[in-house]
C-alpha positions as CSV (number, residue, x, y, z in Angstrom):
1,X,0.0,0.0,0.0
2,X,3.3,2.5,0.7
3,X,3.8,1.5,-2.8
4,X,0.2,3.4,-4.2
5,X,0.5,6.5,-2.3
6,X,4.2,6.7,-2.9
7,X,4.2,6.3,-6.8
8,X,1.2,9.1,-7.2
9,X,3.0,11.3,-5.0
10,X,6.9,11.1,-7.0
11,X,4.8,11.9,-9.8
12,X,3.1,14.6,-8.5
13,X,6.6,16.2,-7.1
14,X,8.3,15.3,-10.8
15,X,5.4,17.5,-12.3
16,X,5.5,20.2,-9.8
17,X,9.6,20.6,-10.0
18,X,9.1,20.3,-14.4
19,X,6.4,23.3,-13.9
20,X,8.6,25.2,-11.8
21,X,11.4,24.7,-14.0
22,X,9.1,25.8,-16.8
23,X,8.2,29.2,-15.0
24,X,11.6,30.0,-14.6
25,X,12.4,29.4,-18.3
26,X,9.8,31.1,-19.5
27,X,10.6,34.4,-17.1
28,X,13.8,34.1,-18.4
29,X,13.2,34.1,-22.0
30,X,10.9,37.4,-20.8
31,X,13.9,38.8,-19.3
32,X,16.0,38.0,-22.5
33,X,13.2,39.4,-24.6
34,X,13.4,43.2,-22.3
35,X,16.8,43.5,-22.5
36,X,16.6,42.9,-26.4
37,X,14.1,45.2,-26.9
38,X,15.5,47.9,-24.7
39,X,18.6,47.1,-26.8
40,X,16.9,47.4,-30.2
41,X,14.9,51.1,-28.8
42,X,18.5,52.3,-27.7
43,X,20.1,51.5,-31.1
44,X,17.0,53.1,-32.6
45,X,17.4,56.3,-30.6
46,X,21.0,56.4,-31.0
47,X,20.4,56.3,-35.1
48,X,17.7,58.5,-34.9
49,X,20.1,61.3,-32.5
50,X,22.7,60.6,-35.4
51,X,20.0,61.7,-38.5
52,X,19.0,65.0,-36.3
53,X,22.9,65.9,-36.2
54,X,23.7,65.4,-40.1
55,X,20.4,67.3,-40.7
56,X,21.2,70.0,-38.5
57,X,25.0,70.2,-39.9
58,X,23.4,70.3,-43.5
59,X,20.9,73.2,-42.6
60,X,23.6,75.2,-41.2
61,X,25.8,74.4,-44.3
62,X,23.1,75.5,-46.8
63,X,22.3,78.7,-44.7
64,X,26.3,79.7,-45.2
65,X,25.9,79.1,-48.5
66,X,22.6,81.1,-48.9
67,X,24.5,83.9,-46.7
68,X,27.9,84.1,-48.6
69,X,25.8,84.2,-52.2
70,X,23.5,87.1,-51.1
71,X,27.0,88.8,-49.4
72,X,27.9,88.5,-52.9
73,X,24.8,89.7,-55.0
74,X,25.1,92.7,-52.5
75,X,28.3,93.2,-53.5
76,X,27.4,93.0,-57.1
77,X,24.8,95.2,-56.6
78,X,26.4,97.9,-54.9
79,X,29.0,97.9,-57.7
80,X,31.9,100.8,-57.6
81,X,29.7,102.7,-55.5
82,X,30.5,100.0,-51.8
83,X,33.7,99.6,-53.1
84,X,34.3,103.4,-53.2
85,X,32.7,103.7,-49.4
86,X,34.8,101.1,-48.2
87,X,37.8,102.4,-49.4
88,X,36.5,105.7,-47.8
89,X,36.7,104.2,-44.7
């Protein structure tokens, strides 16, 4: 009769340990899967930080350009006359 109750109840502690062991695995694969997400939205923000600076470069670029050609249509436009002032200076 030790037999009976002994057999049901090895089983029963089997399944409970292979559930546990389950639960662990699976809050370890949703621990993996975090830190590989945080890891993806940090790579993502780091790119995305990266575009904002080569835009910003590229804008302020452009805007010396724009700057240095209407310096120079001023110029143009001015003719002898701003060269004749700043030499008067």
């Amino acid at each position: 009769m030790t037999k009976t109750i002994a057999l049901p109840l090895a089983l029963a502690a089997s399944l409970g340990l292979a559930a546990c062991a389950a639960a662990d695995d699976a809050a370890s694969d949703a621990a993996d899967a975090v830190e590989d997400a945080a890891a993806d939205v940090e790579a993502a923000a780091d790119e995305a930080a990266a575009d904002m600076e080569a835009a910003a470069d590229d804008a302020m670029a452009e805007m010396d350009e724009m700057a240095s050609d209407m310096e120079a249509a001023a110029d143009d436009a001015m003719g002898d006359e701003g060269e004749e002032e700043a030499a008067a200076e």
